[in-house]
Chimera marker file (.cmm) of the C-alpha trace (Angstrom):
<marker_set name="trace">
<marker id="1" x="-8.301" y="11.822" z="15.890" r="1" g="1" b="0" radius="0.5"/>
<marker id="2" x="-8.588" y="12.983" z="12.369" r="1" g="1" b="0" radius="0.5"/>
<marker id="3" x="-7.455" y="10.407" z="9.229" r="1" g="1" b="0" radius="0.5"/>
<marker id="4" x="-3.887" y="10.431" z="8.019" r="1" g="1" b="0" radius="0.5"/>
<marker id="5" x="-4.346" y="10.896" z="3.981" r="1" g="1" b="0" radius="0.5"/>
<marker id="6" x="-1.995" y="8.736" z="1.539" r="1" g="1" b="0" radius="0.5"/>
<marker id="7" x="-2.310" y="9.939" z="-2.016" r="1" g="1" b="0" radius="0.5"/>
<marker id="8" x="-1.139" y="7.375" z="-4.021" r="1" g="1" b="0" radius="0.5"/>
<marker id="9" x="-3.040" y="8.103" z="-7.336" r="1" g="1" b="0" radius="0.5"/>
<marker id="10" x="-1.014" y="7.527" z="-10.475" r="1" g="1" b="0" radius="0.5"/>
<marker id="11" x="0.786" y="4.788" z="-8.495" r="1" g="1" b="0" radius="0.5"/>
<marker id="12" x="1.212" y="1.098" z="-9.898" r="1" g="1" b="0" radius="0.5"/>
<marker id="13" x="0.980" y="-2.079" z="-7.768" r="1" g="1" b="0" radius="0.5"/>
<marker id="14" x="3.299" y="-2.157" z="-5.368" r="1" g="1" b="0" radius="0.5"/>
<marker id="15" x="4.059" y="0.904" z="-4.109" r="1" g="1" b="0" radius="0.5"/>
<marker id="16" x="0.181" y="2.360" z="-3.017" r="1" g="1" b="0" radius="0.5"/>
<marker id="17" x="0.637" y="-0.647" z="-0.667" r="1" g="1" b="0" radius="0.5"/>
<marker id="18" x="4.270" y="-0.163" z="0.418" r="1" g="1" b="0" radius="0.5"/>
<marker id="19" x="3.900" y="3.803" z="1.025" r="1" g="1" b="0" radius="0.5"/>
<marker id="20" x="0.883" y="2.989" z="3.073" r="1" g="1" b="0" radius="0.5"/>
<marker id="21" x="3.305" y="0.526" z="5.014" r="1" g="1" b="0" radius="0.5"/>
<marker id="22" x="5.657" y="3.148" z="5.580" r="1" g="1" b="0" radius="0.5"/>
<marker id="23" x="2.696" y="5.593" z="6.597" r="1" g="1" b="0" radius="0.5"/>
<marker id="24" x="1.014" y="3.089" z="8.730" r="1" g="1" b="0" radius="0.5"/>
<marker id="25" x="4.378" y="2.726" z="10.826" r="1" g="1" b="0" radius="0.5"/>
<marker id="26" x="4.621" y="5.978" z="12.285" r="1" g="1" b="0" radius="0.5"/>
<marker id="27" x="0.882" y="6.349" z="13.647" r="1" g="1" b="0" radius="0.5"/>
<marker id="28" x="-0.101" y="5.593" z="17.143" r="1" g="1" b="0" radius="0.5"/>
<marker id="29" x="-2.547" y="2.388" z="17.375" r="1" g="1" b="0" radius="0.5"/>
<marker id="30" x="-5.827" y="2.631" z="16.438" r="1" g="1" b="0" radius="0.5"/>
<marker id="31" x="-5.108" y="5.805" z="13.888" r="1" g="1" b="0" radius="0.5"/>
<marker id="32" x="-6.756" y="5.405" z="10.632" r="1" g="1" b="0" radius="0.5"/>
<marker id="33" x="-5.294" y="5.974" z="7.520" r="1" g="1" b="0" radius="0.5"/>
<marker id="34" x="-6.790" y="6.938" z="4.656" r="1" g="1" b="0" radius="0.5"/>
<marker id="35" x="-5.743" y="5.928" z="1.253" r="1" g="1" b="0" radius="0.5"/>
<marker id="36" x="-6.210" y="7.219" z="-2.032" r="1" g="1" b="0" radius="0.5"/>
<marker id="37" x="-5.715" y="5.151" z="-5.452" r="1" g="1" b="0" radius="0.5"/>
<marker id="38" x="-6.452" y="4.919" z="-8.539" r="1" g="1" b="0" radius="0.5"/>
<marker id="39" x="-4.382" y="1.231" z="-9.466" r="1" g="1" b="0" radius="0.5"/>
<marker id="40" x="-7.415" y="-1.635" z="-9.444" r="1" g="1" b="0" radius="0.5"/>
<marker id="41" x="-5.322" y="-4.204" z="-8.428" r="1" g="1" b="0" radius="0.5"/>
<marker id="42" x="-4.904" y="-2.143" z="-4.882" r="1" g="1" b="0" radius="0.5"/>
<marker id="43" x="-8.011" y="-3.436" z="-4.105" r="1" g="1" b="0" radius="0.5"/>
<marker id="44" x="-6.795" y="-6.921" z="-3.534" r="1" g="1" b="0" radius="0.5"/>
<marker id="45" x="-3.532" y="-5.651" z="-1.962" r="1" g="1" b="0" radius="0.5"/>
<marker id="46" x="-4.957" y="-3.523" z="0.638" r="1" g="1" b="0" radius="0.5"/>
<marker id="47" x="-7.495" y="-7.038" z="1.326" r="1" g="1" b="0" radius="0.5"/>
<marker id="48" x="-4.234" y="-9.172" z="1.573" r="1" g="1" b="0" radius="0.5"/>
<marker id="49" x="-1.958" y="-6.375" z="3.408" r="1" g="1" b="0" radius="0.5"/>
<marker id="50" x="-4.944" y="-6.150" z="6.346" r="1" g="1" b="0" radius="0.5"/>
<marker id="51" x="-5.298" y="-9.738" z="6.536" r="1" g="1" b="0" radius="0.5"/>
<marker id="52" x="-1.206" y="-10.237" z="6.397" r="1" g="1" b="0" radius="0.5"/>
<marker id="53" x="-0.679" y="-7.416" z="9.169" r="1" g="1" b="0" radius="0.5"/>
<marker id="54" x="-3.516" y="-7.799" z="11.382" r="1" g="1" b="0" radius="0.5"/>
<marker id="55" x="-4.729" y="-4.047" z="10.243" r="1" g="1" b="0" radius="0.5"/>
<marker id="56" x="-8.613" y="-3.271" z="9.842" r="1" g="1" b="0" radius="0.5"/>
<marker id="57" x="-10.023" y="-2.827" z="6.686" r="1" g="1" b="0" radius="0.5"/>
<marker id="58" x="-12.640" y="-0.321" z="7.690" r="1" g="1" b="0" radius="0.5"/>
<marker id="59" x="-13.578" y="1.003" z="4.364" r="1" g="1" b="0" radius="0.5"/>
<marker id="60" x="-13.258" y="0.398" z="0.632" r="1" g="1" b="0" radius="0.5"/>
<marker id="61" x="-14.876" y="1.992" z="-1.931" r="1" g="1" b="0" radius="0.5"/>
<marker id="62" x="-14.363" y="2.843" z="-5.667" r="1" g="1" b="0" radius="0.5"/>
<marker id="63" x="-15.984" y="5.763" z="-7.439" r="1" g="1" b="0" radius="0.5"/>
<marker id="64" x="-15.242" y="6.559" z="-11.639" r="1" g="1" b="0" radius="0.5"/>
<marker id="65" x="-11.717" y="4.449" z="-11.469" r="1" g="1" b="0" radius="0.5"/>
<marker id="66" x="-10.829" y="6.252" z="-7.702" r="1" g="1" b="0" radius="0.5"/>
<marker id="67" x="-10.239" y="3.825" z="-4.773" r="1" g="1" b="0" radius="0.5"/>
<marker id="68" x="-10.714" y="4.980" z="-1.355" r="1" g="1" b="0" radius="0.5"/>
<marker id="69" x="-9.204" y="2.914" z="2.057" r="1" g="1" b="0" radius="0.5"/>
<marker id="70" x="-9.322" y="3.452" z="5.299" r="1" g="1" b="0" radius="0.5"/>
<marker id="71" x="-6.839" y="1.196" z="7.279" r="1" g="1" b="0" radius="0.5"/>
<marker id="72" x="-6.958" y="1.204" z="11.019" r="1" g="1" b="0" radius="0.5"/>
<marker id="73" x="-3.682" y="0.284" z="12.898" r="1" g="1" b="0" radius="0.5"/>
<marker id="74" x="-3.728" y="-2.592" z="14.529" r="1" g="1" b="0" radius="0.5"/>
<marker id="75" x="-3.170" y="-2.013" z="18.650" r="1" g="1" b="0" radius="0.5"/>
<link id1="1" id2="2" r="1" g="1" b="0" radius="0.2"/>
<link id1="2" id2="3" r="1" g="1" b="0" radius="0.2"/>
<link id1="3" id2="4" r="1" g="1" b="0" radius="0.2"/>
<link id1="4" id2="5" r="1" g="1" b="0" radius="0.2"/>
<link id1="5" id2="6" r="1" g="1" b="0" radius="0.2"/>
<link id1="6" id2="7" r="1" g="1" b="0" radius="0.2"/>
<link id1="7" id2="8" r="1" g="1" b="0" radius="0.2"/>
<link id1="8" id2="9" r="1" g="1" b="0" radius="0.2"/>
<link id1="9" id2="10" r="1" g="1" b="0" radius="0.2"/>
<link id1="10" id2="11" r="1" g="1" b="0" radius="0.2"/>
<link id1="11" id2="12" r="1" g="1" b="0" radius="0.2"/>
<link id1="12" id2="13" r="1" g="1" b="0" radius="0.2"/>
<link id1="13" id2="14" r="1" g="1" b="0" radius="0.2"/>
<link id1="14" id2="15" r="1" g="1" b="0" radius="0.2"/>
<link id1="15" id2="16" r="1" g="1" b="0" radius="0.2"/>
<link id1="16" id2="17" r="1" g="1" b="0" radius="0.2"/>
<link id1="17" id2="18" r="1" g="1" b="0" radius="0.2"/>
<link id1="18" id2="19" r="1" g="1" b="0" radius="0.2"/>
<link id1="19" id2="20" r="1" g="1" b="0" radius="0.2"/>
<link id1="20" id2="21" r="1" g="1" b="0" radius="0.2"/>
<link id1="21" id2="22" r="1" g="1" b="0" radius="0.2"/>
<link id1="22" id2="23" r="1" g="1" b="0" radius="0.2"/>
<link id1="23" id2="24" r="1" g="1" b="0" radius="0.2"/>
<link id1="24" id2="25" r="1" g="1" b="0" radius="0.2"/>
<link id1="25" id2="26" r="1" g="1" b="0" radius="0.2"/>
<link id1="26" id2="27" r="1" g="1" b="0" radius="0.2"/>
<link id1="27" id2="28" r="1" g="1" b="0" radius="0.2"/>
<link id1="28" id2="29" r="1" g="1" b="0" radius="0.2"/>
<link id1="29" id2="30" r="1" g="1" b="0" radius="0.2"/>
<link id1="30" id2="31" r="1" g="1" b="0" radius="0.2"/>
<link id1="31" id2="32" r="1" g="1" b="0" radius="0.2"/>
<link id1="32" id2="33" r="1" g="1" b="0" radius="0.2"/>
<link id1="33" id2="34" r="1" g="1" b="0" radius="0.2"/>
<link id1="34" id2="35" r="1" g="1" b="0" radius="0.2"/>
<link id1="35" id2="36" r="1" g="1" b="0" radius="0.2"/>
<link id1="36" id2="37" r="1" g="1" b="0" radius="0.2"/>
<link id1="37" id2="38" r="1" g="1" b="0" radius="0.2"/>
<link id1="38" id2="39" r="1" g="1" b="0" radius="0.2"/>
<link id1="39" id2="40" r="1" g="1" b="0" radius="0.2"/>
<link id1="40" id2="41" r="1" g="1" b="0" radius="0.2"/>
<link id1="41" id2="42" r="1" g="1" b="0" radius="0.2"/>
<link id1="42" id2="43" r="1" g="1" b="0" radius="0.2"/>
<link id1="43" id2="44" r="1" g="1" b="0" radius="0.2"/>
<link id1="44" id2="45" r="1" g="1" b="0" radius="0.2"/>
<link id1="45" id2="46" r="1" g="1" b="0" radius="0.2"/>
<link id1="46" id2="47" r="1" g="1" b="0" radius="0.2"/>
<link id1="47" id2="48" r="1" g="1" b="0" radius="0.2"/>
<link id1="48" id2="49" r="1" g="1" b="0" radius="0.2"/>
<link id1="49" id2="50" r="1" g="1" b="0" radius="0.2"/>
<link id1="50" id2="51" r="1" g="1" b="0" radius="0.2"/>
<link id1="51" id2="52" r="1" g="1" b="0" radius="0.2"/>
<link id1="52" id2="53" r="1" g="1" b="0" radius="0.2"/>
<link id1="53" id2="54" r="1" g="1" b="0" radius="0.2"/>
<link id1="54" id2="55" r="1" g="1" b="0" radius="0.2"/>
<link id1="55" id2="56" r="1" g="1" b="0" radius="0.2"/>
<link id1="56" id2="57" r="1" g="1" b="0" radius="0.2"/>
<link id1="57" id2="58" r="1" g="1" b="0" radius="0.2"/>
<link id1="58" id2="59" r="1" g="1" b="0" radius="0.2"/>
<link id1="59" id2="60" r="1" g="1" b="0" radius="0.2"/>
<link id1="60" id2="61" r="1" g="1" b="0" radius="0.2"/>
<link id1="61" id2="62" r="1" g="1" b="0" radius="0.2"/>
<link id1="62" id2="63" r="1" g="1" b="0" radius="0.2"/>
<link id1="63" id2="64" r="1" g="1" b="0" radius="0.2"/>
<link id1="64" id2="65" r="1" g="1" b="0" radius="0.2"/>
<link id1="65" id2="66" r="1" g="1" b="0" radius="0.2"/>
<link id1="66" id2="67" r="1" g="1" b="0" radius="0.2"/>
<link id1="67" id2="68" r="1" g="1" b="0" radius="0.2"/>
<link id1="68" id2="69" r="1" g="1" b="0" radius="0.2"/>
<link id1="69" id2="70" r="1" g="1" b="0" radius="0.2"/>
<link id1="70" id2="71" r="1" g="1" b="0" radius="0.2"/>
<link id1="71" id2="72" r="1" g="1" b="0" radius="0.2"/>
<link id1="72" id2="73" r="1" g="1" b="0" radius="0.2"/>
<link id1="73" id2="74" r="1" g="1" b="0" radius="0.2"/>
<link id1="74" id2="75" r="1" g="1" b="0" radius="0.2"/>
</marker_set>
């Protein structure tokens, strides 16, 4: 099954983490969703919103000021 992309560049803490809330919702369990931003504070929101949800965290990375997630559901 192929990622679900989330553009959320330009976004300000919240909202990256709220629209991938939203996202995350409608996916079947054990989807991944993939999550672009460029806000460095997402980095400890997607940390806390995994940990908070029960979600996996199974990739972070940053490149020039661009933040890249990929959040599997939890099943």
């Amino acid at each position: 099954m192929p990622d679900t992309l989330l553009d959320a560049r330009g976004l300000k803490c919240p909202l990256p983490v709220l629209r991938a809330r939203k996202a995350i919702q409608g996916l079947p369990p054990g989807a991944v969703l993939h999550i672009l931003a460029t806000d460095p504070g997402s980095v400890r929101d997607f940390q806390a919103f995994c940990a908070a949800t029960g979600h996996a965290l199974v990739e972070q990375t940053e490149q020039g000021g661009a933040y890249s997630f990929r959040v599997q559901k939890a099943r």
